[in-house]
C-alpha angles and dihedrals in degrees: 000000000000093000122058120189113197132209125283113289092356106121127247090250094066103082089030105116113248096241103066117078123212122238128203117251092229088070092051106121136151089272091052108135091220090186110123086359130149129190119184131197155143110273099225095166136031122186133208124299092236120185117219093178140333102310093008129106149142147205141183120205125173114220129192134208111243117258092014146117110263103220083057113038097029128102148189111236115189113189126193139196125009080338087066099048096041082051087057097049103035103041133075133204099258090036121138104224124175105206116206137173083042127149114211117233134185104264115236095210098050089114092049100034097045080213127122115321090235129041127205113248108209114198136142140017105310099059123093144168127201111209133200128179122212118255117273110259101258120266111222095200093061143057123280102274114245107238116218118214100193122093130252121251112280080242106099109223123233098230094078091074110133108262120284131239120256108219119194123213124251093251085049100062125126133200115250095017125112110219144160123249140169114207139169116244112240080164140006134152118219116254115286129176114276121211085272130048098288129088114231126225116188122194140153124216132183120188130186093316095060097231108144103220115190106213126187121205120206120188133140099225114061096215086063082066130097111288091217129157113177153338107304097035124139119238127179119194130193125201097015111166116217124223141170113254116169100340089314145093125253145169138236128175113255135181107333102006122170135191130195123180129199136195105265097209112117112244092022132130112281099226128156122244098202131122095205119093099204103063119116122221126166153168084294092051083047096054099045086049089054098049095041088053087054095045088050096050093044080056090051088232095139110080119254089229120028100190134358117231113227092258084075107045120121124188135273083014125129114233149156119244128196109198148139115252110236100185138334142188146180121270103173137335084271105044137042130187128233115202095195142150143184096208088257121104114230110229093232119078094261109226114249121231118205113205125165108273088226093071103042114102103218137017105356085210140009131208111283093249088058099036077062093063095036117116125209109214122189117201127186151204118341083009089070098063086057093046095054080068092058118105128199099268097029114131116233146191109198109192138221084355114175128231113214130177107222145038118227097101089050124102131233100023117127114241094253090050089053094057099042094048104038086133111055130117111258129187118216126170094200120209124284138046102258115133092024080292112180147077127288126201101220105209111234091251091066115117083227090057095048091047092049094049086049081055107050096040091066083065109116110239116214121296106257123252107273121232115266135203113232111255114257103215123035132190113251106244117232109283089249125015100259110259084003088199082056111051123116110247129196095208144045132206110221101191121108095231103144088218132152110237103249126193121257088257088056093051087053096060090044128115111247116229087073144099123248144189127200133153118211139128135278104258095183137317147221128268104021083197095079087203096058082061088072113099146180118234133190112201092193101066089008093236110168105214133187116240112255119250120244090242090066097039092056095044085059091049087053095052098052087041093065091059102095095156126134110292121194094198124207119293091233092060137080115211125203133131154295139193125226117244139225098024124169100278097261103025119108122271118244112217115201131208116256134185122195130194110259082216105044073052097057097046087057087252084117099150087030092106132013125184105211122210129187102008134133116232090256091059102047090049086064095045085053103059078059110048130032114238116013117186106202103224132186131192110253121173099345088300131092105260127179116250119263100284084236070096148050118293085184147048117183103168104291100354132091122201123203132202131211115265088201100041094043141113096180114190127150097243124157111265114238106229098165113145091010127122090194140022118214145169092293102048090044090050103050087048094058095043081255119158099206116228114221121217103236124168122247118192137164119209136179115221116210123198124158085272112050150314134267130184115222145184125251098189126103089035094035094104076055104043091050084029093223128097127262081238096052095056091043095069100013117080088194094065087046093061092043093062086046098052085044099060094037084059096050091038106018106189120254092005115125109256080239088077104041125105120266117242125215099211132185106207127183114212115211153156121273116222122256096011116077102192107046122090121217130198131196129186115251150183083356123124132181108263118222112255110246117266117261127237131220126206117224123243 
């Protein structure tokens, strides 16, 4: 057993083998040799029991050397695994423990905690603490107490668990008292500034006796307010004070005070809404959870319907919608607009909001399948405060909003738009609180959430541009560009070369190793599968790859899934499991092996960074909307190896990262994240051995002037050209159609070269390698320019 609890009064040292020698905590040091190593001290401060996953936990405690100064003798200690959870159960604060079979690792808090620059990480079998308690003070009124020498059963009883809380029920309730209740919400409003600094949130709960108990909640950060979500949810607060208010009790937060939520829904995960990370909740907490979630349901309190989908809304009806924001802007200081949708159509004609595209935080425009299911929420008054915190992505649930047919009471419509569409379907959440009225950020973990992205992702994107065969016969252009100053161009060069434009003939005579500038038209390009344009680049031995196709990703996921051999994983990881998200309702659920870095672990970046063994692409793709950074592993050998780099290393949401077969020194090592807020590719990739491939854009296009025609080369400038990233284009479908529109623009097909844009280009003319007598041209220092806003006469 790891952890060992002696008798009453006996010190720590007497079960410790004889062969193992203590070291102040003041020597440890990165170079400390921990092997048969002891280090003793007082334990003054004992954190949480907090599970990552079934048979996973942690904990992190502080001990002090006896008779010493604590920013110098005193240390943190994280434990991990069933050492962590016997810890829990078996010490005391005020406990003596001598830790053995520890590593030593830099301590991420050292700046914060002013404690030892290094804390002890305790995992395995081959750590162990050995635990006292001081004696009992003496009681005069009875006999002497008989001490016992042996030790107790390496068994740690059960009855050393920390004290429990006491919770009252809601009948039993008494004015001036502070107390600790669990409830069930029938109301509740989401938090708004109060005429102080805090922000106020306002619920009533009811539990098994029936006794309905309105409770306010004051405190100044919003994430110390109840996480709650709708009608039917659990909450548990500790340290409630209850006051007469109107000839009844309620209740307000005091000193200390704690809340934790929890889903309603009967059968659903029981997972705690809280922001705190020293709250306790166990198999008892479970349990009461569990039986107030089947009493509610018997009394009917939960809705039938949380929340309608956009497919069900009538108008001038009052409703809950659960959604992803798209987009927003400002309209005035007193209104803001919301561009969201839920991946169902609503059946009435939706109302269209113009707004500057200067001013609109996310996508300007969507395809015109999508810009049919998009919803324009307005949202007022003390609404708009909160709005200004959204961010494009985010998941919300927007409360008691209003549906209304009309629009002359909306902003930022033109006169002819109010009269033509007087009878759309517009969205307001009007000012105030009343009705629980307001906007909720759903975390990516929510059921809701889970259900919405399966949702949306069944929405069919747009069909993909079919290949076309290059026209025959083309129409000469006009010998000049009329009023060649003039003319209208679709793209601008932003370089400071002082060069006269020359015409595409004279390009052609003229020496490489120069800058040039033309303007001409876009004859025809190459692909014409935009998505075939999309590249992998090493920068190291400068290789241009393909991207490989899912078929043959998956097929390499396939194969690494099917070894489900015996694995020995690294000593510097914790493995546990996860369960696949988004399965058919009734079928099984598939759990996957996972393995997570002890240290990321101790720095509180737990699901920072997940190692996944034994999973298809598909379902690492749905593991990834939910985590940051996901390495795909297999078992080779008995040992954790990388995939072959013909795949992904890397997952983060909806991007997938690539390393060079040829550049890399792939190995599965721990990150480093120390001093750093966020990991990201190239941390990840540095750790494995991994040179990272960028996405770059490789294009071939024929230029066409009155005197001629010249292919070139969109390759090095072509983020800049499109302005959007590779990388972008590789995982964003929106940037994908923006590249399309933009070349069906420049070479619509079927339409005559006479009446396509001009293009001012800078071009760069030299030599190809290996090969001394072919020119070569590339496009440079040239971006797409935005076409000019239309206006609309009023009526």
């Amino acid at each position: 057993m790891p952890v060992r609890v002696l008798s009453t009064g006996a010190g720590p040292d007497a079960q410790v083998p004889a062969h193992m020698t203590r070291i102040p905590i003041s020597l440890i040091g990165a170079d400390t040799d921990s092997s048969n190593k002891t280090v003793k001290g007082k334990v003054v401060r004992k954190g949480p029991l907090v599970s990552l996953a079934a048979d996973s936990f942690i904990l992190k405690a502080v001990i002090q050397e006896e008779d010493s100064q604590p920013n110098t003798s005193s240390i943190n200690v994280v434990l991990l695994g069933a050492l962590a959870k016997d810890f829990s159960q078996a010490v005391n604060q005020g406990d003596v423990v001598v830790a053995s079979g520890f590593t030593v690792g830099k301590s991420p808090t050292v700046h914060k905690d002013k404690l030892h620059p290094f804390n002890l990480l305790l995992s395995g079998d081959d750590a162990c603490v050995y635990v006292s308690r001081p004696p009992p003070p003496p009681d005069p009124g009875s006999p002497p107490a008989i001490k016992r020498s042996s030790a107790l059963s390496a068994e740690v009883s059960r009855t050393n668990k920390a004290p429990k809380y006491t919770y009252v029920r809601l009948d039993a309730l008494k004015a001036g008292s502070v107390v600790n209740v669990y409830g069930v919400v029938v109301f509740f409003k989401q938090p708004f500034r109060s005429r102080g600094t805090d922000f106020c949130s306002s619920l009533k709960i009811t539990d098994q006796s029936n006794q309905k108990i309105s409770c306010t909640v004051f405190c100044e950060k919003l994430d110390d307010h109840p996480k709650i979500f709708q009608i039917g949810d659990i909450i548990r607060m500790h340290r409630v004070k209850t006051q007469l208010f109107n000839d009844s009790i309620t209740l307000v937060n005091t000193f200390g005070f704690s809340v934790v939520t929890f889903d309603g829904a009967v059968g659903g995960p029981v997972e705690p809404r809280t922001s705190s990370r020293s709250f306790r909740f166990d198999q008892e907490d479970r349990r009461t959870v569990e039986e107030l979630r089947s009493w509610a349901a018997s009394q009917a309190l939960l809705p039938q319907v949380p929340t309608i989908p956009l497919s069900a809304v009538q108008p001038r009806s009052y409703f809950d919608l659960t959604c992803q924001l798209l987009a927003k802007a400002p309209i005035d200081t007193t209104c803001t607009l919301l561009r969201v949708w839920d991946g169902t159509r609503c059946p009435h004609t939706l109302l269209k909001v113009i707004v500057e595209p200067n001013v609109t935080e996310g996508p300007c425009s969507f395809s015109k399948k999508r810009e049919e299911i998009i919803a324009n929420v307005l949202v007022y008054d003390n609404h708009v405060e909160f709005a200004k915190q959204l961010k494009p992505g985010d998941f919300l649930r927007i409360y008691n909003l209003r549906a209304i047919p009309g629009s002359s009471k909306v902003p930022g419509l033109t006169s002819s738009q109010s009269e033509v569409e007087v009878d759309h379907l517009a969205f307001h959440l009007h000012g105030g609180t009343a009705y629980g009225r307001g906007i909720r950020v759903l975390p990516e973990n929510s059921p809701d959430v889970q259900e919405l992205k399966r949702v949306t992702e069944a929405f069919p994107e747009d069909d993909e541009l079919n290949d076309l065969e290059l026209l025959e016969i083309w129409s000469t252009p006009p010998e000049t560009p009329p009023d060649a100053e003039a003319v209208e161009c679709r793209t601008e060069r932003s370089c400071g070369h002082d060069v006269r434009p020359v015409t595409l003939a004279e390009l052609k005579r003229s020496d490489p190793g120069r800058v040039h500038h033309v303007r001409a038209r876009l004859r025809s390009y190459e692909p014409r599968r935009l998505h075939q344009a999309l590249k992998l680049y090493c920068s190291k031995c400068t290789s241009m790859q393909d991207v490989p196709d899912d078929e043959l990703v998956a097929g390499l996921f396939s194969e690494a899934s099917r070894d489900s051999g015996p694995c020995s994983p690294p000593p510097w990881t914790l493995s546990g499991q996860v369960e696949v998200p988004g399965d058919p309702p009734g079928s099984s659920k598939r759990a996957l092996g996972v393995h997570l870095s002890t240290q990321l672990m101790s720095e509180g970046k737990t699901k920072e960074l997940l190692f996944l063994r034994g999973s298809t692409l598909e379902e690492t793709c749905r593991l990834a909307s939910g985590y940051p950074n996901i390495i795909p592993v297999r078992s080779s050998g008995g040992h954790l190896t990388l995939l072959d780099l013909s795949a992904p290393f890397l997952f983060r949401g909806r991007r997938r990262y690539f390393g060079c077969r040829q550049c890399s020194e792939a190995a599965l090592r721990e990150p480093c994240a120390e001093g750093l807020e966020l990991i990201n590719q190239e941390i990840i990739a540095e750790a494995l051995g991994v040179q990272l491939l960028q996405f770059v854009l490789l294009m071939k296009l024929e230029l066409q002037d009155a005197t001629d025609t010249l292919d070139v080369f969109l390759w090095r400038d072509a983020e800049l050209f499109f302005r959007t990233s590779a990388e972008d284009v590789a995982a964003n479908q929106e940037a994908q159609n923006s590249i399309r529109q933009t070349m069906d623009t420049f070479c619509p097909p079927g339409d005559s070269t006479g009446e396509r844009p001009w293009l001012d280009l800078c071009l760069t003319a030299y030599r190809a390698e290996g090969d001394a007598g072919q020119t070569c041209y590339q496009i440079c220092h040239t971006a797409v320019t935005e076409p000019p806003p239309t206006r609309s006469d009023p009526a």
